[in-house]
PDB file of N, CA, C and O in Angstrom:
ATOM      1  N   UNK A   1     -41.024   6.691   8.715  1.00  0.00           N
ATOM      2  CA  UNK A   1     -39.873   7.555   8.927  1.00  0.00           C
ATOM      3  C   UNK A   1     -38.950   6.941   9.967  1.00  0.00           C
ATOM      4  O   UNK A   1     -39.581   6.212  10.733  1.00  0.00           O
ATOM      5  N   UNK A   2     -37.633   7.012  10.233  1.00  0.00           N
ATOM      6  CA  UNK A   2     -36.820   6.611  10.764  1.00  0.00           C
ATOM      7  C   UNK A   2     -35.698   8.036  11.324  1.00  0.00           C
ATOM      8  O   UNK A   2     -35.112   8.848  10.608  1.00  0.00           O
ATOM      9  N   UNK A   3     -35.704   7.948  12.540  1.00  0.00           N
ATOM     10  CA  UNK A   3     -34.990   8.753  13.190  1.00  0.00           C
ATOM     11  C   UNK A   3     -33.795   8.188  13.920  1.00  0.00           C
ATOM     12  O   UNK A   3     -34.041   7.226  14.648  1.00  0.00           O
ATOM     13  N   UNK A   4     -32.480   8.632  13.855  1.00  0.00           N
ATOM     14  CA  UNK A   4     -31.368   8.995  14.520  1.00  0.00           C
ATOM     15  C   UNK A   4     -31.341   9.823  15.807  1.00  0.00           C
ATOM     16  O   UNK A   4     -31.802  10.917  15.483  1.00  0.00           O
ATOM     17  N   UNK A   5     -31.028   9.839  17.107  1.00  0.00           N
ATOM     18  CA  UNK A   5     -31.047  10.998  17.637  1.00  0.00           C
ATOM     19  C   UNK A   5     -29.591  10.307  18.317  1.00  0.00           C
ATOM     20  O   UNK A   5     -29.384   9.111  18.521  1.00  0.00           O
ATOM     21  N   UNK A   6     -28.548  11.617  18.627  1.00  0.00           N
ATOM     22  CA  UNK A   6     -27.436  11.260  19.431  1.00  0.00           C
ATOM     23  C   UNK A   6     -26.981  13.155  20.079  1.00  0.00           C
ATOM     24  O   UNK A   6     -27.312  14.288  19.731  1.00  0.00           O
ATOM     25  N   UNK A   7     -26.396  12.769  20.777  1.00  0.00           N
ATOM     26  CA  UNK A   7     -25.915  14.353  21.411  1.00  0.00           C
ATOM     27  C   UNK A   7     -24.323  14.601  21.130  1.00  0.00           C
ATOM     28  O   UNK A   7     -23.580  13.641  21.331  1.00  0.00           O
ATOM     29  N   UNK A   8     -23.751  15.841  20.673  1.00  0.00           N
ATOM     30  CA  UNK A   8     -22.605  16.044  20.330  1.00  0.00           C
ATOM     31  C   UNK A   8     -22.080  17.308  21.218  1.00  0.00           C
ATOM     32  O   UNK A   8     -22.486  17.838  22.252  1.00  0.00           O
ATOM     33  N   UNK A   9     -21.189  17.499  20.496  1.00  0.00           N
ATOM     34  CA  UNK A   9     -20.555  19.129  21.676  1.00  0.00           C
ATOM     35  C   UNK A   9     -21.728  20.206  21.283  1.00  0.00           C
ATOM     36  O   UNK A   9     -21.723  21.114  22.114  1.00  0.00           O
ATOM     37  N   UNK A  10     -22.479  20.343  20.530  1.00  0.00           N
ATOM     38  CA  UNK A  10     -23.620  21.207  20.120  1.00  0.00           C
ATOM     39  C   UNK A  10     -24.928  20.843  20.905  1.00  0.00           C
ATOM     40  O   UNK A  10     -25.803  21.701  20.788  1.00  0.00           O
ATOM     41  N   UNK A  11     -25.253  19.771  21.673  1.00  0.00           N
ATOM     42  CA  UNK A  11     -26.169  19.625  21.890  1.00  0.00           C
ATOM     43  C   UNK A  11     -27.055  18.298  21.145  1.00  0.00           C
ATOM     44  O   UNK A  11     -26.523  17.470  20.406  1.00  0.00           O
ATOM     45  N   UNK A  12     -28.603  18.312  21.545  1.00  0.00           N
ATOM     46  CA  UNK A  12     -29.055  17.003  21.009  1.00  0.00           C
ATOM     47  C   UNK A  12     -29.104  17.799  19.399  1.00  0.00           C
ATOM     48  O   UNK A  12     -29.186  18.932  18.927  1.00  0.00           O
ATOM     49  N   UNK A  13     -28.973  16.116  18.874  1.00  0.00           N
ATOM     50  CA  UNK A  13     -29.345  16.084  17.484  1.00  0.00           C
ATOM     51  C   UNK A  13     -30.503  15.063  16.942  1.00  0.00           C
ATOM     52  O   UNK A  13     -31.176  14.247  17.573  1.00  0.00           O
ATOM     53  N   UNK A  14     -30.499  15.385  15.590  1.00  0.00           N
ATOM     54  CA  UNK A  14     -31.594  14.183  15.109  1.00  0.00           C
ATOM     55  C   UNK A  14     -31.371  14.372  13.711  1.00  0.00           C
ATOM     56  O   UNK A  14     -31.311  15.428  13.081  1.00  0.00           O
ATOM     57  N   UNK A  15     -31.250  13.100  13.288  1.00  0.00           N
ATOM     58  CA  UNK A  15     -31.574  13.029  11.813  1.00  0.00           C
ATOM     59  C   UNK A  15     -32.396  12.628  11.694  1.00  0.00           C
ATOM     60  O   UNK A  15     -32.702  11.964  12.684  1.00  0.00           O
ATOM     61  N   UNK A  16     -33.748  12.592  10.246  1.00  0.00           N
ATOM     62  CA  UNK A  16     -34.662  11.852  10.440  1.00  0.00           C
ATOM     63  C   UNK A  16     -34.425  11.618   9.063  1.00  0.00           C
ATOM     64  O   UNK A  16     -33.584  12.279   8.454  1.00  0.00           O
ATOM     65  N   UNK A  17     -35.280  10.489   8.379  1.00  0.00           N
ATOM     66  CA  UNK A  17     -35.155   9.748   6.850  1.00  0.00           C
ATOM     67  C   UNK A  17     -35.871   8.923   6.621  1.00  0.00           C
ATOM     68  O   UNK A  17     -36.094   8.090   7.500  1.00  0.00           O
ATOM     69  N   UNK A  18     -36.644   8.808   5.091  1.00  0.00           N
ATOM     70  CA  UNK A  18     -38.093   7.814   4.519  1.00  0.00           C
ATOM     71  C   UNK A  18     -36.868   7.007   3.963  1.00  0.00           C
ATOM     72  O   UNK A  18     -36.031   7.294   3.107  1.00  0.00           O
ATOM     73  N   UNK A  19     -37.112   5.556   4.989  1.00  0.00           N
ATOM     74  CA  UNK A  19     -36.167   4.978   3.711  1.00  0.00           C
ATOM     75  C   UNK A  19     -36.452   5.073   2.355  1.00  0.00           C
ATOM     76  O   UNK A  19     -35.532   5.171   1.543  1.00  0.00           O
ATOM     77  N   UNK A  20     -37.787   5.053   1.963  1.00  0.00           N
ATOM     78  CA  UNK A  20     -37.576   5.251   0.410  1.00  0.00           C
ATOM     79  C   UNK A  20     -36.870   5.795  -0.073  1.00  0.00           C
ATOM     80  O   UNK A  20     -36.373   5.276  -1.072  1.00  0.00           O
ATOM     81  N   UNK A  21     -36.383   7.230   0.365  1.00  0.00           N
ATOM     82  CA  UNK A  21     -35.323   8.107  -0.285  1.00  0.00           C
ATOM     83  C   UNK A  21     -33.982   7.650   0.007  1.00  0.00           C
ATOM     84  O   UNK A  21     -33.452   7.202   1.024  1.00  0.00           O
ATOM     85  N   UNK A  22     -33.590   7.883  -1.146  1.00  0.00           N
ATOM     86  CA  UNK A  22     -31.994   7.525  -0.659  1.00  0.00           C
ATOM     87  C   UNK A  22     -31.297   8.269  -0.308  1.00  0.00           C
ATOM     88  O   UNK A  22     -30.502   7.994   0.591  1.00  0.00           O
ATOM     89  N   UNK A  23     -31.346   9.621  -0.952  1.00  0.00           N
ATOM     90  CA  UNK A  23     -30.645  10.733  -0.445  1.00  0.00           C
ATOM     91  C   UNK A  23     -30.848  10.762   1.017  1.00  0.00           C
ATOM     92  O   UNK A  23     -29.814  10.617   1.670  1.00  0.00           O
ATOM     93  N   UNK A  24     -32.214  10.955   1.843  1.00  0.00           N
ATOM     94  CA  UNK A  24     -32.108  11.022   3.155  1.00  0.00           C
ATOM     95  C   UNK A  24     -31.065   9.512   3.779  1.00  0.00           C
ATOM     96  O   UNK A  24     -30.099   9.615   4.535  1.00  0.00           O
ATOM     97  N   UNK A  25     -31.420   8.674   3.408  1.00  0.00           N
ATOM     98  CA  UNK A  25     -31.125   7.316   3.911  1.00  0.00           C
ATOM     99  C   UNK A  25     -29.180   7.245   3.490  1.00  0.00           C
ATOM    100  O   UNK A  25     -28.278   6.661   4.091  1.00  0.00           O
ATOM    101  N   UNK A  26     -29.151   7.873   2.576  1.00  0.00           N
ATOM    102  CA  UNK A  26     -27.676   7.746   2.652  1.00  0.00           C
ATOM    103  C   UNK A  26     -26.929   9.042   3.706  1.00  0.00           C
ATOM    104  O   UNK A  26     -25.743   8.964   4.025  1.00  0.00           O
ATOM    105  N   UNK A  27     -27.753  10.110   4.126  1.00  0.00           N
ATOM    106  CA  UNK A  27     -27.231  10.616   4.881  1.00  0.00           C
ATOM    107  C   UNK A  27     -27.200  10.493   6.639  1.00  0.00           C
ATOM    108  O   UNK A  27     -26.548  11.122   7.473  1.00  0.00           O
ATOM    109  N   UNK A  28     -27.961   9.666   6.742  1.00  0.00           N
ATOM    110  CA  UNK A  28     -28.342   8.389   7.900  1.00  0.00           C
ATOM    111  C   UNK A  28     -27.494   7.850   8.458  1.00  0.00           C
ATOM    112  O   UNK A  28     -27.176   7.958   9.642  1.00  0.00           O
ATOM    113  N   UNK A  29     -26.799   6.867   7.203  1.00  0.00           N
ATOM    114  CA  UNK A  29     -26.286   5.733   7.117  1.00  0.00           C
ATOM    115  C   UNK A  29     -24.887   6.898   7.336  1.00  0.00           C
ATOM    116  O   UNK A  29     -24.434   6.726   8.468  1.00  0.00           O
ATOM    117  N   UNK A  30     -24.257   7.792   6.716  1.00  0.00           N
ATOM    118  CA  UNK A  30     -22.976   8.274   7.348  1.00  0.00           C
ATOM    119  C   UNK A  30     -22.963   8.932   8.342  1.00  0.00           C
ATOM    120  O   UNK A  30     -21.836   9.178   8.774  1.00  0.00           O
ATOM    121  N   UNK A  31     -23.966   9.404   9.000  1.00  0.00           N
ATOM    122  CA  UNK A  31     -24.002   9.898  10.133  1.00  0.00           C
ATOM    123  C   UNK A  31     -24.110   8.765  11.133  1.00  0.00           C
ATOM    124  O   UNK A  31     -23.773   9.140  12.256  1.00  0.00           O
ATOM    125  N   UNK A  32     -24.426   7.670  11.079  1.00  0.00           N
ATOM    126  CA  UNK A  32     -24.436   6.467  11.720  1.00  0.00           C
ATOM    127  C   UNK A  32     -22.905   6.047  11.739  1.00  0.00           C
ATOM    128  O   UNK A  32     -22.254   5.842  12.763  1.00  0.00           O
ATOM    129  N   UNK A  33     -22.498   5.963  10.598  1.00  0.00           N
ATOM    130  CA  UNK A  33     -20.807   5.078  10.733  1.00  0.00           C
ATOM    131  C   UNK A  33     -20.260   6.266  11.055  1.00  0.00           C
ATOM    132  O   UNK A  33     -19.290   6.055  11.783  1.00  0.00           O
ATOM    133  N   UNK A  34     -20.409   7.321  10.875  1.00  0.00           N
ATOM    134  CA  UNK A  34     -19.073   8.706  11.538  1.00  0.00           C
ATOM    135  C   UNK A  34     -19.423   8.035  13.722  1.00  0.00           C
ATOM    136  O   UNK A  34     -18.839   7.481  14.653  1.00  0.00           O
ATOM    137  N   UNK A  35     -20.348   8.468  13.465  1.00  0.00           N
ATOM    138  CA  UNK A  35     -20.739   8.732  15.062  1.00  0.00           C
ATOM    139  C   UNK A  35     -19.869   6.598  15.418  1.00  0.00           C
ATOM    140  O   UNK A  35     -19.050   6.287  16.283  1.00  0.00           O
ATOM    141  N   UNK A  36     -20.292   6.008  14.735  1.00  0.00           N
ATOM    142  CA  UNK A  36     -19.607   4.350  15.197  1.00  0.00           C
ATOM    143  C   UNK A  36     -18.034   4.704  15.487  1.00  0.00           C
ATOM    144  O   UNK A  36     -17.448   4.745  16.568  1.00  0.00           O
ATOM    145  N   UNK A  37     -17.590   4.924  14.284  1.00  0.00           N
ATOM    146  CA  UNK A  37     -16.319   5.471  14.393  1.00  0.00           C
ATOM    147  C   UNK A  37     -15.547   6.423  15.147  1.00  0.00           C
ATOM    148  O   UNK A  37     -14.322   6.547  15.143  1.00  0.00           O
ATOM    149  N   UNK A  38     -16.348   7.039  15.752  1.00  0.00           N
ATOM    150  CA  UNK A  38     -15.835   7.766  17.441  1.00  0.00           C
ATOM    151  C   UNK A  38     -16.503   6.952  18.523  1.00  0.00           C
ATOM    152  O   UNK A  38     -16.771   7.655  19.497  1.00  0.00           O
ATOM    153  N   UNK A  39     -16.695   6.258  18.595  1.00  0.00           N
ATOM    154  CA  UNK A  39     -16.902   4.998  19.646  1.00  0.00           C
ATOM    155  C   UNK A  39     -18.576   5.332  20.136  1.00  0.00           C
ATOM    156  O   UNK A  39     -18.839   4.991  21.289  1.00  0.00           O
ATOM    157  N   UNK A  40     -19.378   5.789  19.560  1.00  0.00           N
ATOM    158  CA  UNK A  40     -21.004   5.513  19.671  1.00  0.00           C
ATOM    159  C   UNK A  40     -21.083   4.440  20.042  1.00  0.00           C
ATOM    160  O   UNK A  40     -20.295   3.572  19.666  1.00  0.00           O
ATOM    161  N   UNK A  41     -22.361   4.146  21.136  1.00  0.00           N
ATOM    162  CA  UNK A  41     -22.735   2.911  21.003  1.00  0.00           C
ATOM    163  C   UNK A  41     -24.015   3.189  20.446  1.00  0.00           C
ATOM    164  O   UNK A  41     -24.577   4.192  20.884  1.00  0.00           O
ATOM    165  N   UNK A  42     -24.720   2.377  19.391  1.00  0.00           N
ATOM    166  CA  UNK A  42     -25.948   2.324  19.050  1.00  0.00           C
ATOM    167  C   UNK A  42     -27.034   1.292  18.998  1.00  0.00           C
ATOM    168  O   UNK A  42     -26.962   0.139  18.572  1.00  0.00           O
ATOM    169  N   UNK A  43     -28.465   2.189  19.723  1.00  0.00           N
ATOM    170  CA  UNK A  43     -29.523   1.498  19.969  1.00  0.00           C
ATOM    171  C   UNK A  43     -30.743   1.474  19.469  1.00  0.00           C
ATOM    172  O   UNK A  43     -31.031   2.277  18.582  1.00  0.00           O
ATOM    173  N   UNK A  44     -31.332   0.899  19.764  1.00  0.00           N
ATOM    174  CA  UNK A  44     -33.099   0.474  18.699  1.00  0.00           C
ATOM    175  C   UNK A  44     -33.952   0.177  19.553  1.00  0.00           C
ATOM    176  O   UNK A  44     -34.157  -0.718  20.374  1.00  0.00           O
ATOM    177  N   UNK A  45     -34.659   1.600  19.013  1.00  0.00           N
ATOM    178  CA  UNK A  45     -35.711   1.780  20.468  1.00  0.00           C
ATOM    179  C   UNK A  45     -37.266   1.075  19.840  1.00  0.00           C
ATOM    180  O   UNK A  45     -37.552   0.976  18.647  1.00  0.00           O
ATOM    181  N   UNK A  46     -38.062   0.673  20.924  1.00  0.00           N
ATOM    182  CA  UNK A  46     -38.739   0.428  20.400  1.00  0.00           C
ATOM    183  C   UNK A  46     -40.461   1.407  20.628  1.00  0.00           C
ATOM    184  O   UNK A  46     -40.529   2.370  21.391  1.00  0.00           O
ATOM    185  N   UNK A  47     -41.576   0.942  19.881  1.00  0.00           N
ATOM    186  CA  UNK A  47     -42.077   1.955  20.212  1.00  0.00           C
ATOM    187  C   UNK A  47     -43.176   2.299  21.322  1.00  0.00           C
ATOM    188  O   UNK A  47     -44.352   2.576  21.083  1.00  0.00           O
ATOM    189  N   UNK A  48     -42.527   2.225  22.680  1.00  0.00           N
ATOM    190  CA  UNK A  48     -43.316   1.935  23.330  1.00  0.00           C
ATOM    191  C   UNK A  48     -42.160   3.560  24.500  1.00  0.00           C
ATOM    192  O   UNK A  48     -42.608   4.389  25.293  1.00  0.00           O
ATOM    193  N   UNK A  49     -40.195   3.246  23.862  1.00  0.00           N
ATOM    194  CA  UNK A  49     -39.410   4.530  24.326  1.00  0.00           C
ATOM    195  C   UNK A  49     -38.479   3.369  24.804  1.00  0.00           C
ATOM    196  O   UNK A  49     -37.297   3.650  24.606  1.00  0.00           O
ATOM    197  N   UNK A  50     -38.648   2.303  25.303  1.00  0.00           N
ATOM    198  CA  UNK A  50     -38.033   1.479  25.600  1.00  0.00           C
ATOM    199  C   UNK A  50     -36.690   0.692  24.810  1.00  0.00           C
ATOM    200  O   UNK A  50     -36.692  -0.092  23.862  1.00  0.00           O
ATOM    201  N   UNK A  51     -35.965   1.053  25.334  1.00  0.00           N
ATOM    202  CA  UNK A  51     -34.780   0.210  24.549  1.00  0.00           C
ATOM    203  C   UNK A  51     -34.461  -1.217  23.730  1.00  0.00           C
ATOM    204  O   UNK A  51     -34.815  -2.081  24.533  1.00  0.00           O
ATOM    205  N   UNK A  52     -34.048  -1.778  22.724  1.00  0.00           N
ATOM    206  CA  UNK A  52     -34.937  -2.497  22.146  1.00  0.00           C
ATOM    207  C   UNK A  52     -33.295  -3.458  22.189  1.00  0.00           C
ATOM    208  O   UNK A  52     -33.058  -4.378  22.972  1.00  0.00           O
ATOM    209  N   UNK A  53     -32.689  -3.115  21.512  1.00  0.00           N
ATOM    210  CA  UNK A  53     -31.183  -3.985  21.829  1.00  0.00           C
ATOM    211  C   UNK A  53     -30.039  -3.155  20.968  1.00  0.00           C
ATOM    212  O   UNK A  53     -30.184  -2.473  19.954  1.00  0.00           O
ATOM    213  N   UNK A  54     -29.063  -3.403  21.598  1.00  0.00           N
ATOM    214  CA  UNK A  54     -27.547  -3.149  21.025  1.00  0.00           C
ATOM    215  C   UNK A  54     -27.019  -3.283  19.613  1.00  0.00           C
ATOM    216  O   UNK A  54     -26.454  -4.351  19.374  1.00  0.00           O
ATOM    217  N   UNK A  55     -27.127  -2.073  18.272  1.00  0.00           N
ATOM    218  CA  UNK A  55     -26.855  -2.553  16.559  1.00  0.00           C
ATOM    219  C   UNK A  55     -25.713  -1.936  16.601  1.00  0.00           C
ATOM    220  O   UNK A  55     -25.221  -1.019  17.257  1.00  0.00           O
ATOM    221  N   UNK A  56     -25.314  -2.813  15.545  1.00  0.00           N
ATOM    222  CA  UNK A  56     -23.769  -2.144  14.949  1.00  0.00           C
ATOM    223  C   UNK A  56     -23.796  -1.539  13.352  1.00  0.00           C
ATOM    224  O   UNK A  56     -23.061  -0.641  12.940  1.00  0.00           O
ATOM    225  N   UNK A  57     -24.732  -2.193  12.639  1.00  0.00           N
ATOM    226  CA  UNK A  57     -25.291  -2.180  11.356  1.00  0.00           C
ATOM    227  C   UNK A  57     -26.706  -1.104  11.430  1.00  0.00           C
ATOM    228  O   UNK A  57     -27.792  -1.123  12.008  1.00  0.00           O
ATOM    229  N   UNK A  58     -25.870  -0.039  10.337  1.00  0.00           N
ATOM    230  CA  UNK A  58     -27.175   0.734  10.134  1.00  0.00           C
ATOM    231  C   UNK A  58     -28.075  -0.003   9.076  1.00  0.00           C
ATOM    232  O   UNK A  58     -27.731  -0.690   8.115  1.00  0.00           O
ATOM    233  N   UNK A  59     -29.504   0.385   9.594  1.00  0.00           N
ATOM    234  CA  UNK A  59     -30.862  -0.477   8.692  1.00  0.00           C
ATOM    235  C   UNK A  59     -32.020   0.690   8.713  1.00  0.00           C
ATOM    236  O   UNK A  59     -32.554   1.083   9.750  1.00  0.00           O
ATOM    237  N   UNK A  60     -32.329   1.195   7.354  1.00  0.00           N
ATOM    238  CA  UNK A  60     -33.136   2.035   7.009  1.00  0.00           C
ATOM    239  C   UNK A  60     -34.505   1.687   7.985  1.00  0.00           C
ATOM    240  O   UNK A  60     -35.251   2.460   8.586  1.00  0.00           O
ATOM    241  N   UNK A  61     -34.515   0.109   7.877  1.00  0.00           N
ATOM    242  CA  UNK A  61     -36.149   0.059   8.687  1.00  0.00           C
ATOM    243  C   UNK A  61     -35.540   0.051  10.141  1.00  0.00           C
ATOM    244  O   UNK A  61     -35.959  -0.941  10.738  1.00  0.00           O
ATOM    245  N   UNK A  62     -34.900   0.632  10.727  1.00  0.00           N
ATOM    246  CA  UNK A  62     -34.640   0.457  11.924  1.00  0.00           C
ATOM    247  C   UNK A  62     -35.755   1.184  12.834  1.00  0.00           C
ATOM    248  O   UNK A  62     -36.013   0.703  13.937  1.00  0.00           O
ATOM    249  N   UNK A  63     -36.502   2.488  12.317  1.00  0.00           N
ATOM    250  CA  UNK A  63     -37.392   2.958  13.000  1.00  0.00           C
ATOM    251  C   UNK A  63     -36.340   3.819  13.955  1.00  0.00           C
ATOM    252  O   UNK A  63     -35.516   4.495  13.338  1.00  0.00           O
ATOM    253  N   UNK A  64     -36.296   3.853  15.362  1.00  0.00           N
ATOM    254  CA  UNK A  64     -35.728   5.189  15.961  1.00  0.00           C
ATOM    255  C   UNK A  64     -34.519   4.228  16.476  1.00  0.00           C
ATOM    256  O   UNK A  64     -34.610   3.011  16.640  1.00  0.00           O
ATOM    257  N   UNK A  65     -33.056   5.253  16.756  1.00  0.00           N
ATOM    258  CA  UNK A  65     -32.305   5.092  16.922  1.00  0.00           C
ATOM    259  C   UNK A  65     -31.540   5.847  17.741  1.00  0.00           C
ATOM    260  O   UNK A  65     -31.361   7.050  17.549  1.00  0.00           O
ATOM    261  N   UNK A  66     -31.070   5.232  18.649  1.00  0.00           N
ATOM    262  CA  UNK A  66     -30.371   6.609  19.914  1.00  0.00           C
ATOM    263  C   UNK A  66     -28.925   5.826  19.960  1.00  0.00           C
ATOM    264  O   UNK A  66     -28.614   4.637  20.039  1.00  0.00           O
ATOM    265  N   UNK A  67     -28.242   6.970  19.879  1.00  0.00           N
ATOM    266  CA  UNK A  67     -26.637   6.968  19.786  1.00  0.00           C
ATOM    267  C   UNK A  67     -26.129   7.445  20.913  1.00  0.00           C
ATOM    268  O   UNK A  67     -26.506   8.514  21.392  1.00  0.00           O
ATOM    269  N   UNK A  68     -25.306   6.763  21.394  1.00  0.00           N
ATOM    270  CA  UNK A  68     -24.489   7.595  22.802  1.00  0.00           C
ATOM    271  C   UNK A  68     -23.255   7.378  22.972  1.00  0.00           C
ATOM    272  O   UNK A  68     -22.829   6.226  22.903  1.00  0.00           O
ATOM    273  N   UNK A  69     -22.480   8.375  23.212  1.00  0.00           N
ATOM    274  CA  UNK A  69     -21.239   8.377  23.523  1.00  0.00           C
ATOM    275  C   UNK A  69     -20.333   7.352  24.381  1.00  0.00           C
ATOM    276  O   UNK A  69     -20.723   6.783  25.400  1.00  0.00           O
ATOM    277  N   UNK A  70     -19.240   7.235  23.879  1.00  0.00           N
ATOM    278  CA  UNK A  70     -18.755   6.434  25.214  1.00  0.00           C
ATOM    279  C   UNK A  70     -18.194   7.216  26.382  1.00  0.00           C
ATOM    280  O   UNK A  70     -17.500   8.227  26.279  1.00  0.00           O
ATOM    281  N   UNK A  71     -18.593   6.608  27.554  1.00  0.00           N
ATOM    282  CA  UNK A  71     -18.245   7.481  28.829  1.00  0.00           C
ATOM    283  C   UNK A  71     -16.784   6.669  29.275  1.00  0.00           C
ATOM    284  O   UNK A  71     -16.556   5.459  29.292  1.00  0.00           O
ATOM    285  N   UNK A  72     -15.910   7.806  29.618  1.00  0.00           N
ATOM    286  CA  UNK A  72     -14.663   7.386  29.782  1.00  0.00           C
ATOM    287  C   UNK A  72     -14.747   7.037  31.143  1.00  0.00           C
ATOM    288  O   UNK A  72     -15.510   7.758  31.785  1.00  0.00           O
ATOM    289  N   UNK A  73     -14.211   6.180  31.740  1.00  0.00           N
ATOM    290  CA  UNK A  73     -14.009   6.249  33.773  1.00  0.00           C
ATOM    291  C   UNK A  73     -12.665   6.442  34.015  1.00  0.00           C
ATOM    292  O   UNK A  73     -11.643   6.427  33.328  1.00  0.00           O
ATOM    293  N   UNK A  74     -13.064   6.711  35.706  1.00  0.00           N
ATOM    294  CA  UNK A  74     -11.768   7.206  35.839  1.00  0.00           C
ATOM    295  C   UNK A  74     -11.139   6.625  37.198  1.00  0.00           C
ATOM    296  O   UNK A  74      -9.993   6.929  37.527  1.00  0.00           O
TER     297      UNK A  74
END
């Protein structure tokens, strides 16, 4: 299974998805490029909780994935 998690004006979220399915995996994959497309940065954790490195490309085997906003400065 492969999880998404990112936080929005609602609070945390999560998608989760077998890549086998496509239906889940295609709803992944647009919740991945919507959230890119408001300036997400996205990461690949690994499984230990630890941060794994910086993707731009959604990948069904990615395993877990944490999305975060960009912080504006001021």
């Amino acid at each position: 299974m492969g999880e998404l998690c990112y936080i929005d004006s609602s609070g945390d979220q999560k998608v989760q998805w077998d890549p086998k399915n496509d239906d889940q995996t295609d709803i992944a994959r647009m919740t991945f490029d919507k959230l890119k497309a408001k300036g997400y940065q996205a990461y690949s954790v690994k499984k230990d909780g630890s941060k794994n490195k910086v993707i731009s490309k959604f990948s069904p085997k990615a395993g877990m994935l944490i999305m975060v906003p960009a912080i504006g400065g001021g």
